[in-house]
N, C-alpha and C positions, 0 to 999 in steps of 0.2 A: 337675580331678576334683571333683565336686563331694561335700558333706560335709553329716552332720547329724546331733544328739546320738542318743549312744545309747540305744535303748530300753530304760524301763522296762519290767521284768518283775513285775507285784505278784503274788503267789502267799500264801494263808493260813499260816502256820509250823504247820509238826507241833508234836506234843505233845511232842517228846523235842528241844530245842533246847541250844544253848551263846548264852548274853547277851552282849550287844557291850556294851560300855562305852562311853556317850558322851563326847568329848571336843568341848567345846563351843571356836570361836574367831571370832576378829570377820574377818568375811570384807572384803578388800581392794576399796578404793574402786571405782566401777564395774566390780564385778564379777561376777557371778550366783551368790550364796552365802546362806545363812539359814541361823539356826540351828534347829535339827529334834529333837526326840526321834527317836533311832535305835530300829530295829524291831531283832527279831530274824533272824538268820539260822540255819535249819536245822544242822546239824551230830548227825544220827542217828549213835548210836551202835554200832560194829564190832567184830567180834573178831577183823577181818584187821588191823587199824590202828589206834595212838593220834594226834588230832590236836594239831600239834606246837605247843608254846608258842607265846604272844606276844611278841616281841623283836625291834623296830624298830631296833636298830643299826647302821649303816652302818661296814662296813669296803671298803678298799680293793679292786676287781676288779683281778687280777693279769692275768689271761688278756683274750682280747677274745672278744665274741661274735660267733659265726660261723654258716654254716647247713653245718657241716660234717658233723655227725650228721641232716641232717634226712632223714628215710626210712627210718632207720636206727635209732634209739632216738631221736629226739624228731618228736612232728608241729610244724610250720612252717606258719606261716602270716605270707606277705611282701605289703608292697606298693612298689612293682611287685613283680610274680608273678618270682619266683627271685632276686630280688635278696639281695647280699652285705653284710650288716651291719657287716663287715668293712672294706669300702671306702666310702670318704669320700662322700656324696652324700648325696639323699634317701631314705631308706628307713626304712618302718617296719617291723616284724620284732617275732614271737613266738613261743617255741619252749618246746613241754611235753615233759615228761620225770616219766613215772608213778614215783613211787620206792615209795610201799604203799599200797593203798587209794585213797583221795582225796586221800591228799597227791604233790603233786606239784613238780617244780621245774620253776623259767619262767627263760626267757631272754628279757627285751625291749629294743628298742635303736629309737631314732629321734633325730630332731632337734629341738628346741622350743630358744626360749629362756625356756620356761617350765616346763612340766611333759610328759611322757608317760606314760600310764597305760595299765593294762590290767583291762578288766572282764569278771565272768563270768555270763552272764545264765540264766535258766533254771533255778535253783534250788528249793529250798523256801525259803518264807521273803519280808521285806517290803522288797525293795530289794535291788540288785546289787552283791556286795564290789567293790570296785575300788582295787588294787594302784600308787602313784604315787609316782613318780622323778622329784623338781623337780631344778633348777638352783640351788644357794642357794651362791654367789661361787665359783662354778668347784668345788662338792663337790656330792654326792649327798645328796637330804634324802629319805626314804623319809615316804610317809602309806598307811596303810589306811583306806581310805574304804568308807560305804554312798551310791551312786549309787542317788538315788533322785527324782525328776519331773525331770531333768536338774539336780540340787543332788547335789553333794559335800558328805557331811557322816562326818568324820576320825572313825576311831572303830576300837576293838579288835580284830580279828580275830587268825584263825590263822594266825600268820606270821614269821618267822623267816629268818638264816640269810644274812642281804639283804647285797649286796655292791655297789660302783656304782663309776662314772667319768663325768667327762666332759670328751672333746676338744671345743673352742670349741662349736660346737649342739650335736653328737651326745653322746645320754644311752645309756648302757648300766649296766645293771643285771640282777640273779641274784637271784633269792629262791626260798625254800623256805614252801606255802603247801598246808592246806587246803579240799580248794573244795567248794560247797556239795551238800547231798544232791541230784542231779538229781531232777525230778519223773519222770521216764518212764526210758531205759536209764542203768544203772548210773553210767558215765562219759559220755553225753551233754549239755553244756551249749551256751549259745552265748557265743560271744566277741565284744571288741570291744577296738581300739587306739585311743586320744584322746590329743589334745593341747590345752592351755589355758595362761593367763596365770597366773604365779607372782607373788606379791609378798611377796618374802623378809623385810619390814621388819614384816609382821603374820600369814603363813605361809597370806595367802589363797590362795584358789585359785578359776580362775576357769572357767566352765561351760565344760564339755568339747566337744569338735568331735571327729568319730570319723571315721577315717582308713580304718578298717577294720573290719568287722561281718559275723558269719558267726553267724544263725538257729539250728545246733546242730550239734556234730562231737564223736565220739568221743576225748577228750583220749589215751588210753592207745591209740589206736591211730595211731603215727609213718607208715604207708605210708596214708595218705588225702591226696583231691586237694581241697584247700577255696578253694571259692568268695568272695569277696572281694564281700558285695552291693551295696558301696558305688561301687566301680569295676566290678561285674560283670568279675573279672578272678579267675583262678583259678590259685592256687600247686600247682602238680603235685609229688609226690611222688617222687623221686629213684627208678631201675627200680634192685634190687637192693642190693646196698653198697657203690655206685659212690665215694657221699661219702666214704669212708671207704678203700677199698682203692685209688684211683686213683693214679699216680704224679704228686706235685705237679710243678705246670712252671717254677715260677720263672721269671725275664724274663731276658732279652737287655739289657745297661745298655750305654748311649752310653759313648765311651772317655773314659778319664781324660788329660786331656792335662797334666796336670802330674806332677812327682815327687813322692812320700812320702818327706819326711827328718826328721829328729830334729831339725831347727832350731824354737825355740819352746817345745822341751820343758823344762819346770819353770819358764817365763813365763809363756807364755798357756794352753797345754795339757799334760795330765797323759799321760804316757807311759810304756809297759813295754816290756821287751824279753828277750828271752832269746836270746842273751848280753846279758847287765846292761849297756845304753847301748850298743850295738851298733848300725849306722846302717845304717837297711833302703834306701839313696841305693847304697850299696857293694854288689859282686858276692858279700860273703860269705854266707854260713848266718845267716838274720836274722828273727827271728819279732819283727814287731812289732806294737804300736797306741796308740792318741793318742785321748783325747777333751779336747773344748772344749764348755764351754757355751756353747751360742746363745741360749737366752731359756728360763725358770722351767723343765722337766723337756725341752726337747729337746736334745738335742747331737750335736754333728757329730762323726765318728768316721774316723778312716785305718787301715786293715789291710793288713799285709805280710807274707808268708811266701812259702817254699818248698814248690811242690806240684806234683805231675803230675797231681790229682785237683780236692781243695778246699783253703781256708783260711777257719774261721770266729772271728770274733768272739766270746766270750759275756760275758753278765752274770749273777754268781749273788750271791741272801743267803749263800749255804753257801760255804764254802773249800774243798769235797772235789770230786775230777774226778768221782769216779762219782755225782753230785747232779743238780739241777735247775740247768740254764742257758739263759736267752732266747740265740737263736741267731740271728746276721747269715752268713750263707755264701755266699762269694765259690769259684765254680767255673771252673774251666778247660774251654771247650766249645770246641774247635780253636783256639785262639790267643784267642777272645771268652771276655767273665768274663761269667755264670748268675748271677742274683742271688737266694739265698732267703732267708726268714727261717723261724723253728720254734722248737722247745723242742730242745734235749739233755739228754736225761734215761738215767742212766745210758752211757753211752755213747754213746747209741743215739737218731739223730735224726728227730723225729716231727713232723711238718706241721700238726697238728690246730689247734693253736693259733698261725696267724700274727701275726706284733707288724707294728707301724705302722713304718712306713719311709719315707723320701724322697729326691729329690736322689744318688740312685746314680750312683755311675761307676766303672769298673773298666780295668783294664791286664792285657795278658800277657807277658813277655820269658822266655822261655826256659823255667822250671819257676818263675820268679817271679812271684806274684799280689800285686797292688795294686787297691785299690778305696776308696772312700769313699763314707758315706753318713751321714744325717741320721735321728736316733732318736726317739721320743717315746717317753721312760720313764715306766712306773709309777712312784707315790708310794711309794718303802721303807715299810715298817711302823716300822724303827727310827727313821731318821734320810734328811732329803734325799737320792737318790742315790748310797745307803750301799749300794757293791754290791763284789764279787770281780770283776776283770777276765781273761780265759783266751783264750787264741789256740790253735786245735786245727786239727790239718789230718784226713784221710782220701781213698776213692779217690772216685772220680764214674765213672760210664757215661754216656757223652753218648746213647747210644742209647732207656737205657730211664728216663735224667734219676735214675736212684738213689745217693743217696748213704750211702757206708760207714760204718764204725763209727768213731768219733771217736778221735784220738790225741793228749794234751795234750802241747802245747809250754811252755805258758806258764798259771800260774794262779797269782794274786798274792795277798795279803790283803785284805780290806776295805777301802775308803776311801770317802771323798767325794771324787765326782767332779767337783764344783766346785772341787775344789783342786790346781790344777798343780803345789806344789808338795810333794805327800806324799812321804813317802817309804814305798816299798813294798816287799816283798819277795816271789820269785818261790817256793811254796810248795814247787815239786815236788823243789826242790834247796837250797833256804834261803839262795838265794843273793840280795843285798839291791839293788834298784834303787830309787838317784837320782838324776832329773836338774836334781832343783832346783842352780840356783847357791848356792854356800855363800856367805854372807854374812862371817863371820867373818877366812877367809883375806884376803877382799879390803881387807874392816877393817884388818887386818895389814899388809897392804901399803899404804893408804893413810897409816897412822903414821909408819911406817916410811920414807916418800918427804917427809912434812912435817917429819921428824926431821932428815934427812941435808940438804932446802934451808934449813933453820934454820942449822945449822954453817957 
């Protein structure tokens, strides 16, 4: 596919503007930067709209971006044409979302090991704002820039709200941004995705290379089919609110050919259970699960229970059932385990936002579901992998793939999940689970045996 910077749009500034703030920096060795007086960019003033502050903060993206609204409340524009931002590979992805007026909110996500960015051309005003999400040691570093004769030059706009991640290349990021007065319809600009070299040691940045460029599109209208000029390739807009009302399908996971037992528990991995140390290995009533960390925020997870329907895993900041919990659900499809992931929010489990997973495998004996799988966790806000662990079952339709309203078995306290050997407590009945080894007793016993050969 071939690529080339995006174009410059110079346009005269209206009389009625908002002033960018220069912020001057030394642009990184071989790399296509200068420092510039910034122009102005347009920003006429509305009675439908205020444009929303300036505030470059990066917090945590909890959710992933997906093109699961797209056609539906946001327009989409992918390269390749309908690709899943969602799943691991090449793609580049941007997704608007009108909230009043000209402020709107972006969803972008690509691969660089440097930066990706998104610009918006067609303005009033001298030079193209352009919204960018470096890589800077495995975090998200946010710049607002005026892209202007193919030179990035950092500088104030309206923007806000900005949230990021990033798995090994792939950057995603969420921000809230005003975008500039179009010269002709209301919400018509043109867009463009880039990508370039970061150099996190002086916060250069390096001339962009555009992935993707579309002439001019209606931002505020999500059911348009846009053109891609760069691959002449063209992202179609989803017929109806298919994104959105579809029955998700979850996979079919290779079998698990080993057991889920409690062996390990409070050495290498941290474990619940309800019944408190109850061995989900035995034919009794045994709602279990176990995680281990595998390396910085992934971990490998075992899930056991009792179900004629599902058994799901979750992880919540909150200690309440009826909250927000990232969901792993292990289904029973004729004797095969269904593998989803989603949110359980209140009860009630919603597909919209799937989490990253790997490495599934799943079992069925009788009404017993066993399964295991590999996670990549969000950064807590508090503290590393400071989450609430919960084992919840419900019915499944293998027919129409729907799953029921969530029943908790199991919902612990807070921990660090790096720590095998916390001790935890199961909320819904206050009843306390550890399976660390007590050090103490054993202490006892070893006195006790150097005492008696001493004699």
């Amino acid at each position: 596919m071939s690529t080339s910077p995006t174009t410059n749009m110079t346009a005269t500034a209206e009389s009625s503007v908002t002033s960018l703030t220069n912020v001057s920096t030394t642009p990184a060795s071989n790399m296509t930067a200068t420092e510039v007086t910034v122009t102005s960019v347009s920003m006429a003033a509305s009675t439908q709209f205020v444009p929303v502050s300036p505030n470059t903060t990066v917090l945590t993206l909890e959710a992933n971006v997906t093109n699961a609204e797209c056609g539906s409340k946001q327009l989409c524009i992918a390269e390749p044409p309908k690709c899943d931002p969602f799943v691991a590979g090449s793609c580049f992805f941007l997704a608007a979302k009108q909230e009043s007026g000209r402020n709107f909110n972006f969803d972008l996500s690509g691969e660089s090991n440097g930066y990706i960015a998104a610009t918006l051309t067609g303005g009033g005003g001298q030079g193209d704002p352009t919204y960018i999400c470096a890589n800077s040691k495995g975090k998200v570093k946010f710049f607002s820039s005026i892209l202007n004769n193919g030179v990035l030059n950092i500088s104030q706009l309206n923007v806000n709200s900005v949230k990021g991640k990033i798995k090994g290349k792939a950057i995603q990021c969420r921000f809230l941004a005003t975008v500039p007065e179009p010269k002709t319809r209301a919400t018509t600009l043109g867009v463009a995705v880039s990508t370039g070299e970061y150099n996190d040691t002086n916060d250069g940045l390096g001339a962009p290379t555009s992935v993707i460029k579309v002439s001019a599109v209606d931002l505020a209208n999500p059911d348009n089919n846009v053109t891609n000029e760069i691959a002449n390739t063209t992202t179609p807009a989803p017929t109806g609110n298919s994104a959105t009302t579809v029955a998700p399908t979850g996979v079919l996971i290779s079998q698990l050919s080993t057991v889920i037992t409690r062996k390990e528990c409070g050495t290498t991995k941290l474990c619940a259970a309800e019944p408190s140390k109850c061995n989900p290995d035995a034919g009794e009533n045994c709602y279990f699960l176990s995680v281990k960390q595998q390396s910085g925020q992934i971990y490998n997870f075992e899930l056991s229970g009792q179900s004629d329907g599902y058994v799901a895993a979750g992880l919540s900041t909150s200690e309440i059932a009826n909250g927000t919990h990232t969901a792993y659900i292990c289904a029973n499809e004729n004797g095969n385990v269904r593998f989803f992931t989603g949110i359980i929010d209140n009860l009630v489990i919603n597909h919209t936002s799937p989490q990253n997973s790997s490495n599934e495998r799943g079992t069925v004996n009788g009404n017993k579901i066993q399964c295991t799988f590999s996670a990549d966790l969000p950064d807590s806000s508090v503290r590393t992998a400071n989450y609430a662990l919960s084992v919840s079952t419900g019915t499944y339709d293998t027919k129409t793939l729907k799953l029921g309203k969530t029943t908790f078995r199991l919902l612990t306290s807070r921990t660090n999940l790096s720590d095998p050997t916390a001790n935890l407590t199961n909320l819904l009945n206050n009843a306390p689970i550890n399976y660390a080894s007590s050090f103490f007793p054993a202490l006892l016993v070893t006195v006790y045996m150097l005492a008696f050969t001493a004699m």
